[in-house]
N, C-alpha and C positions, 0 to 999 in steps of 0.2 A: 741481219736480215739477208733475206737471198737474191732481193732484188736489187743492180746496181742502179736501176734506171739513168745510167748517161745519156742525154738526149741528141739523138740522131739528127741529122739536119734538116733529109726530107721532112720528117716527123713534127720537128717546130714549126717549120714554112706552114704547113698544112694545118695544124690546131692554128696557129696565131695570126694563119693572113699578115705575115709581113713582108711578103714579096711582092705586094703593091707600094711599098716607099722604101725599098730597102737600097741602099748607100752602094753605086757601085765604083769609086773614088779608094784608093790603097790607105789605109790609118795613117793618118798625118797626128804630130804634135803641133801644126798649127793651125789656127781656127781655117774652118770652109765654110763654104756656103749650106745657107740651112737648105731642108729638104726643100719638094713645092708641093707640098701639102699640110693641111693645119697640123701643128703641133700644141702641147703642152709639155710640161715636164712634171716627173712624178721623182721622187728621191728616193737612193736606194735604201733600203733598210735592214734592218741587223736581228735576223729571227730563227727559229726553227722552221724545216723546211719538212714535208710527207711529199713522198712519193706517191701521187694520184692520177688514174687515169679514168676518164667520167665513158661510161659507155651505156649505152640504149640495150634493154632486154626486155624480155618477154615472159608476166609473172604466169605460170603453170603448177601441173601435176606431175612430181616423174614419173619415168620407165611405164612404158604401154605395156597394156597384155591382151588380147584376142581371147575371150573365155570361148570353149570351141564345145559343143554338147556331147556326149560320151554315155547317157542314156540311151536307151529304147528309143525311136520316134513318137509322135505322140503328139497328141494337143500340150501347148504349153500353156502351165497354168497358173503359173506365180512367175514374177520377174524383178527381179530388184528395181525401183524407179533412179532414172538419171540424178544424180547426186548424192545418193547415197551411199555410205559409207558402210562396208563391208565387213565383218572382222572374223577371227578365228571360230569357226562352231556356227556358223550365222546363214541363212540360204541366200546364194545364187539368185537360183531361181529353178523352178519344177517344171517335170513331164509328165502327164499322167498322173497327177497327185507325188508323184514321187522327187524327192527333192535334191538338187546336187550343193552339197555343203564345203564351203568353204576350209580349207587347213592348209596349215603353213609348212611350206617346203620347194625344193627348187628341181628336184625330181617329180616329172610329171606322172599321175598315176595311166597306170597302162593293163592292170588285170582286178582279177577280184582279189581280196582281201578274205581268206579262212584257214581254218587248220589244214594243215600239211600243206600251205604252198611252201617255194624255195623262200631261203631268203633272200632278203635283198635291201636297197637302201631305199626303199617305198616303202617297205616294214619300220623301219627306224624312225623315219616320217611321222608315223601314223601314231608309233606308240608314243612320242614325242608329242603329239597334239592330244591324246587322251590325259595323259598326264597332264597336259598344262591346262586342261578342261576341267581338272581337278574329279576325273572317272576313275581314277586309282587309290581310293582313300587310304588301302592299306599297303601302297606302296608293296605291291608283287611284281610289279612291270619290272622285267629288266630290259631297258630300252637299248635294242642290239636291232642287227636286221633279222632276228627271228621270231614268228609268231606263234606265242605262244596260250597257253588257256588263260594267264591272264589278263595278255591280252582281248582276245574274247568277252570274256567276264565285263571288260572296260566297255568294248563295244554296245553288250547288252546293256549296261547302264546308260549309256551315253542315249539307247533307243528309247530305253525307259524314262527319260530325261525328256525327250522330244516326243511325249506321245504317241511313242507306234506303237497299235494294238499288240499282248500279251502274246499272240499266237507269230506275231509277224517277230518276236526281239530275240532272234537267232543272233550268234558271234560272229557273223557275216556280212560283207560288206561288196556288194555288186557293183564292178567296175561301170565308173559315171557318177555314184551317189558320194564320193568324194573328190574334189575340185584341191591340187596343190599349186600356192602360187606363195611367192618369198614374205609376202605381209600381207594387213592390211590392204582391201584395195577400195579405191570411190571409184562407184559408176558412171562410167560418160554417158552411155547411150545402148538401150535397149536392141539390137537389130533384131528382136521376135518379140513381137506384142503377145498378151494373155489374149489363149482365144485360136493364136496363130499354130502354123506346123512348126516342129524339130527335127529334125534327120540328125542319125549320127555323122558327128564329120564335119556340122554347118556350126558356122559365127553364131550364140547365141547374145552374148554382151560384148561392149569394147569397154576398157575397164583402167585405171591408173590406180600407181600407189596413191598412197594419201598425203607423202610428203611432197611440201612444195620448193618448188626449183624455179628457178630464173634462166631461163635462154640466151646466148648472147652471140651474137653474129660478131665476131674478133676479127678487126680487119689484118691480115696476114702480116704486117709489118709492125703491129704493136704484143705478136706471139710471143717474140724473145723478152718480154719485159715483165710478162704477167705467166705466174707458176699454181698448181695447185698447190692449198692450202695457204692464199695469201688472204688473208683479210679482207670484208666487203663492208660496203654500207649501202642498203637498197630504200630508195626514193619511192614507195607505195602510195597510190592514189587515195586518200581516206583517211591517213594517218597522219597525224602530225608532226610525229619523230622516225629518222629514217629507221630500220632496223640492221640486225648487222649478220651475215653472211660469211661462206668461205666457198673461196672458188673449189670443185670438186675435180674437176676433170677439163683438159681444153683437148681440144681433134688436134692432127697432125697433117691431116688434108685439107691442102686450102680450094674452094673453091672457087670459081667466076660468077658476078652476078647472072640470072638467066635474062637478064632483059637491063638492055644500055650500058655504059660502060660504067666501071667502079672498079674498086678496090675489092681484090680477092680475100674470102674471107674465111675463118676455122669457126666450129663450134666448138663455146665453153658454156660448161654449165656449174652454178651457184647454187650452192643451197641457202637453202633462208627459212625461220622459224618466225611466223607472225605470232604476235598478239592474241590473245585469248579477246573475242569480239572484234578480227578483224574484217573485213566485208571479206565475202567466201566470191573471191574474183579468181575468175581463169582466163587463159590469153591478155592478159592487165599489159599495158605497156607503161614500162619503169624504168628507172634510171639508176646504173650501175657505179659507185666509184670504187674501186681497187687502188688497197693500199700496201706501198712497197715501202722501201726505207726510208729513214732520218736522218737527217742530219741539223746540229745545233749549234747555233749565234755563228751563223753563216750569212754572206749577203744576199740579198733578194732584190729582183727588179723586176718589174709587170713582165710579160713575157712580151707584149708588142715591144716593147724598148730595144728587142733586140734588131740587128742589122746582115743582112748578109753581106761578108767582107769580100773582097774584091778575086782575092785569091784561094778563097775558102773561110771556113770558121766565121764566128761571127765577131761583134764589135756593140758598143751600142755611143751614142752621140751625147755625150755631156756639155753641157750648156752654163757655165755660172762664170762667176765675174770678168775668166780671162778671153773670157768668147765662149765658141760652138768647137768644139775637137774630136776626131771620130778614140776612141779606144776600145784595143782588143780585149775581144773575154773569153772567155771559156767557160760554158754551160755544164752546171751538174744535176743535182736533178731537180725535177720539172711535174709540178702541182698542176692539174689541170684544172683540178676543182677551183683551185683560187686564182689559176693564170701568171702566178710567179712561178721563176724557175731560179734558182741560186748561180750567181757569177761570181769569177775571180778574174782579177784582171791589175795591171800597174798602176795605183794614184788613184784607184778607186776607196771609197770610205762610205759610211753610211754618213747621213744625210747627202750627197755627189748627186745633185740633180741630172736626171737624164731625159732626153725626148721620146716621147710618147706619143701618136697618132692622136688627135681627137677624136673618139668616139659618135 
């Protein structure tokens, strides 16, 4: 695994709240005095340990897109409604009766589509979407950036397919009546009702992929611990069982809250695959755990157990028949989900009763 997660010190003070009872006395081998706040004792124990760090996200749609109108102006007269899901061959939404249809590609289109234009990689695009519309039955397209008659040929089926009258199903294709964007997209929000104006040039929809992603505000000092490609498991409202994710991408600019003080933070972003019926929620607030390395029949101790030592590092305070004694440790890694972190340390053993804060 790529992650060492060795745990930092600021890093535990802050998840564990133990710098309200922490020890500031140098590790003696012989009993001290107990702390002055309740204690109990909890034993160490002898397990497999995951690397987890629990974080708050926000469930979404990725990657925005601004559909921008590229028709004639005109009354608008069809519009895709908020939520719905878009797909290859499918409309937009119309000006004038006429329609801007959706295809997949990451070059935007910019001219018309017919015989003897140049080529180009809007060509490639185009014949790539007729073919995958299954307008090529007998496979003539050689999909290049040049347009060709059979290309064309595709076009006029494609019109004949969609009802455009006999006179209108020219091999031609007027810049605006095709919309390229990378997939699939779902409709956020209309910005031109049916009824309303279009002008070339204006926001007609605002629009997201259809995949869903999880947001997550990464506070800048837990960056070096979490990588893409590590392992998720996401806490979704509705569901019973969490589902499971991979982180995709985290920022490298940390920023400052805009309002009081906090912790500077990176965006990382998750993907995640629900359930078939699972409630169609957008901005959902979820909860993140990220999973890094293993380690096995290692020792464990609640992570309050732990102690800030005097001169650094930490310690934790065993308690059993020969008294209270502080002993050093050394933290490896550190589960956030369950709140143990794995120690090593002199004389320690599993079952080695250690103090624990009361709750």
């Amino acid at each position: 695994m790529r992650i060492r997660w060795w745990v930092a010190a600021g890093a535990l003070l802050a998840v564990a709240g133990v710098v309200g009872w922490a020890v500031t006395r140098a590790p003696s081998a012989e009993p001290v005095a107990g702390p002055q706040v309740r204690t109990t004792t909890a034993p160490l124990t002898r397990g497999d340990v995951t690397a987890r760090v629990q974080v708050a996200g926000v469930l979404g749609f990725d990657r925005a897109y601004t559909v921008v109108n590229r028709l004639p102006g005109g009354v608008v007269t069809a519009v895709s409604a908020p939520g719905t899901q878009v797909a290859r061959g499918a409309e937009l939404y119309a000006v004038a009766g006429v329609p801007a249809v959706l295809m997949y590609g990451t070059t935007p289109a910019y001219r018309d589509f017919a015989a003897g234009m140049t080529d180009g990689a809007d060509v490639r695009q185009l014949e790539q979407n007729l073919v995958g519309l299954g307008l090529d039955p007998r496979r003539r397209i050689t999909v290049d950036r040049h347009f060709s008659g059979a290309t064309a040929s595709a076009i006029r089926r494609w019109k004949a397919a969609r009802g455009v009258p006999v006179a209108q199903r020219t091999g031609r294709l007027a810049f605006g009546q095709v919309v390229f964007l990378p997939g699939p997209v779902r409709v956020g929000q209309a910005v031109v009702e049916v009824g309303g104006s279009a002008v070339p040039g204006a926001p007609v929809l605002a629009a997201t992929a259809t995949a869903r992603v999880v947001r997550v505000a990464l506070t800048a000092d837990r960056q070096p611990t979490v990588h893409p490609g590590d392992p998720v498991r996401v806490t979704v409202p509705g569901l019973a069982e969490a589902v499971s994710g991979t982180v995709r991408e985290i920022g490298t600019v940390a920023t400052a809250p805009s309002q009081g003080p906090g912790p500077a933070t990176v965006p990382m972003v998750v993907t995640v695959t629900l359930p078939a019926g699972a409630p169609a929620l957008d901005q959902a607030p979820v909860q993140v755990s990220v999973t890094g390395a293993q380690r096995r029949n290692v020792l464990l101790v609640p992570v309050t157990a732990l102690l800030a030592g005097a001169s650094g590092g930490y310690q934790v305070a065993v308690a059993d028949d020969a008294g209270r004694r502080l002993v050093p440790v050394r933290p490896g890694l550190f589960d956030e989900a369950a709140g143990t972190v794995e120690v090593t340390g002199d004389g320690l053993a599993e079952g080695t009763p250690v103090e624990v804060p009361v709750s």
